[in-house]
N, C-alpha and C positions, 0 to 999 in steps of 0.2 A: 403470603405464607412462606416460612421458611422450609428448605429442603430437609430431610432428615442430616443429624449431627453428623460431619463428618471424620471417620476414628484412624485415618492413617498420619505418617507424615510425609509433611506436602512435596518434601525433597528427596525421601529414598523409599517410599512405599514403591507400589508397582501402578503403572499406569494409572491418573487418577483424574477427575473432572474438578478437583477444588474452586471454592472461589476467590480469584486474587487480589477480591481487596478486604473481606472477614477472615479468610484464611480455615473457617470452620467448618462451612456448608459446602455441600457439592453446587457448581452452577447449575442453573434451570438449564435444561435441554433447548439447543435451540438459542440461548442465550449464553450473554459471559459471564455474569455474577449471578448470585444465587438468588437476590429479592432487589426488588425496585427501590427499598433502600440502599443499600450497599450500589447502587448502581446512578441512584441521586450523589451519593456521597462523592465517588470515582469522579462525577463527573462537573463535581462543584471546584476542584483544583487542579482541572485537564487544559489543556492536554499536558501530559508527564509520560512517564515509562514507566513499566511494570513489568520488573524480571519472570519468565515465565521459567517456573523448574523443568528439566530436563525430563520426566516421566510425565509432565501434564500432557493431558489430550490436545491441547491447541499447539502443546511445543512438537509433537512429534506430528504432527497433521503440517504444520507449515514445515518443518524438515523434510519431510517425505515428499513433499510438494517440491520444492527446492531444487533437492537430488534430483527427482526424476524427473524434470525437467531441464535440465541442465544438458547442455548440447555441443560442448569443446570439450578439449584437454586442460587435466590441473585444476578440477574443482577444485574452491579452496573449503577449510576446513568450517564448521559453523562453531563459532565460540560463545556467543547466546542468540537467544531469541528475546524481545522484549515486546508486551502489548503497548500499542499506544491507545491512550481513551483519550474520548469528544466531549468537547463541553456538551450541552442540553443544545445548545441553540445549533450547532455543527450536526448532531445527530439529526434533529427534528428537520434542519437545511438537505440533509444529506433524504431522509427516509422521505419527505413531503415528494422530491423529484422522482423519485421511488417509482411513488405511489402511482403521481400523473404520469410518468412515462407507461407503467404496469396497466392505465385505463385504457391509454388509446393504443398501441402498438396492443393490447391483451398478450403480452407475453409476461410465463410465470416471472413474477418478484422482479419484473423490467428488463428480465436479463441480467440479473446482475451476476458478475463473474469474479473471482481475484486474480491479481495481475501484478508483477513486479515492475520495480521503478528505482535509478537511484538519483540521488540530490547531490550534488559537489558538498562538500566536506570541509569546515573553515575549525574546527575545534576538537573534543576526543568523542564527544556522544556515542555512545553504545561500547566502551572500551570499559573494562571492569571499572565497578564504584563509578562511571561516568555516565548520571541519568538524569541531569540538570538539561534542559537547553537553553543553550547560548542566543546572546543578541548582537553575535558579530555580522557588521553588512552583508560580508562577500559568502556568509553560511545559509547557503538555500537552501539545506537540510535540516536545519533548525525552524527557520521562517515557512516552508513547506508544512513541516510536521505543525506548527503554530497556528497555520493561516488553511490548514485544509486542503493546502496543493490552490487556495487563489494565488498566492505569490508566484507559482511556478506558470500559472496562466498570465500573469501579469506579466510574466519577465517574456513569456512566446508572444504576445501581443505586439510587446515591443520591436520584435527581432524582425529589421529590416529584409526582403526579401533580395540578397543579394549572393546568387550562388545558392541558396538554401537550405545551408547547412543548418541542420537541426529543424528545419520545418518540412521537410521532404512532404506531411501532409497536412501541411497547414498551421494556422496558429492556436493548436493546443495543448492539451496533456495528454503525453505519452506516455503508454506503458504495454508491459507484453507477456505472454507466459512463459517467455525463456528465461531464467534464473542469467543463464549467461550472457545472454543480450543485455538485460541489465545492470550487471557487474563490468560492461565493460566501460559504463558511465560511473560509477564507483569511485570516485576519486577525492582525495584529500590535497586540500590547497596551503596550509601552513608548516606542514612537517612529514616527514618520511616514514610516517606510522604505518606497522603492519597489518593493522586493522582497517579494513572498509567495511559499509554498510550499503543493503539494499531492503527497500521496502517493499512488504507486501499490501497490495492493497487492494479496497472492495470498489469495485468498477459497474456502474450500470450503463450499460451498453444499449440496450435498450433493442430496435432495432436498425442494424448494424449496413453500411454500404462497404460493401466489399470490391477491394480492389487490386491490383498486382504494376499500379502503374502511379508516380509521383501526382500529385494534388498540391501542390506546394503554396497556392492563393486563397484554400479556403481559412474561413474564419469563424464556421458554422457547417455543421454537418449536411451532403445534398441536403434538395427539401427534399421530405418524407422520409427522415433518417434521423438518429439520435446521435448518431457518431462511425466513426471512418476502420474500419478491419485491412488491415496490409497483408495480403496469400503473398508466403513465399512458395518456392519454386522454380523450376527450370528457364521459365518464360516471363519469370516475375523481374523487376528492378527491387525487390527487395529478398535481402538473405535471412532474413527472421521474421517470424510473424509479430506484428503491431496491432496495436491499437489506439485511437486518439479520441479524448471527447474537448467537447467546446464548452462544457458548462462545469464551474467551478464545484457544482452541489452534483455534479455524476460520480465524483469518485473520493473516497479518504483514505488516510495512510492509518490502517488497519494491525502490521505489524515493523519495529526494526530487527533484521538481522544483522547480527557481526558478524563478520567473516574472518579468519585468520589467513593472512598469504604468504 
């Protein structure tokens, strides 16, 4: 069933739950779009972008998020936010691990957390009017946001253990809840755009081995663990808290933010 009509507009009412891809209905609580249509529909030409208005509850909920996580000088300014949607088969990929992780560790919804993360930057994506992505090789920001974050597993796989750079715990996907931590990976490879992007993303953690000391050989979470937690801290080898999973279906890229620097 649909939610009741809904009578504002979607750009300058006051805070609202619309749904963004009827534009009519308020979303299901709990969910993004309003009915399991509209949510077929999303996700029959996904993954894409979808501008989130400035008053929507998911855009001021990931800003707020953002800001107050944010932990240097010179936050830069947010110039949109945009949803990204999952095909049917990336959802059902993503919520099945869910599920099993949520059986046997019995922790609520697996653990699941959100988490920031960014990708190298090979084109404009997320830059006004720019919400096509691209198929250029060297744009892991594009092929991340296409492929579910397997591309970004595939490229740590590869990454010879030499010196460590970038595998400090191992060969997977990182991500963290410092906005600025992640922004300092934020980077664009073709031109000297003012714009970077970082994603926020839905992460099941499941449960978590916590550590304060480099892991640089794993390729799989201890056993009896779903994935690897980095304590920073005084006595820590790391200056921000991390996170890393091993399995390509723990995490998806959930939102892009633009940034203005």
């Amino acid at each position: 069933m649909f939610a009741p009509l809904y009578g504002g507009n979607a750009w300058f009412a006051p805070p609202n739950d619309i749904c963004l891809q009827c534009m009519r209905f308020p979303k299901r609580k709990n969910f993004t779009f309003c009915s399991k249509g509209c949510s077929d529909a999303v996700a029959r030409d996904a993954p894409r972008l979808i501008k989130i208005p400035p008053n929507h509850v998911m855009h001021q909920n990931v800003k707020r998020d953002f800001e107050s996580s944010w932990c240097a000088p010179n936050r830069p300014c947010i110039l949109d936010i945009y949803l990204i949607t999952w095909s049917a088969s990336s959802r059902s990929s993503f919520d099945n691990y869910r599920d099993i992780v949520q059986r046997w560790s019995r922790l609520p919804n697996g653990n699941e957390v959100k988490r920031f993360r960014a990708e190298r930057r090979a084109c404009h994506l997320g830059e006004p009017g720019q919400l096509s992505l691209c198929r250029r090789h060297d744009c892991r920001l594009c092929y991340a946001i296409r492929t579910g974050f397997k591309s970004t597993l595939a490229h740590k796989r590869s990454v010879q253990p030499m010196g460590y750079a970038g595998i400090r715990l191992g060969h997977g996907i990182y991500a963290t809840p410092t906005s600025s931590k992640a922004f300092q990976y934020a980077t664009n490879t073709r031109d000297q755009s003012r714009v970077k992007t970082v994603i926020y993303s839905r992460v099941v953690l499941g449960k978590a081995f916590r550590t304060a000391r480099e892991m640089p050989l794993l390729r799989n979470a201890p056993s009896g663990y779903d994935s690897v937690e980095a304590l920073s801290g005084p006595e820590s080898q790391f200056d921000d808290p991390e996170c890393v999973v091993y399995n390509a279906n723990a995490i998806r890229p959930a939102y892009l933010i633009s940034l203005l620097c």
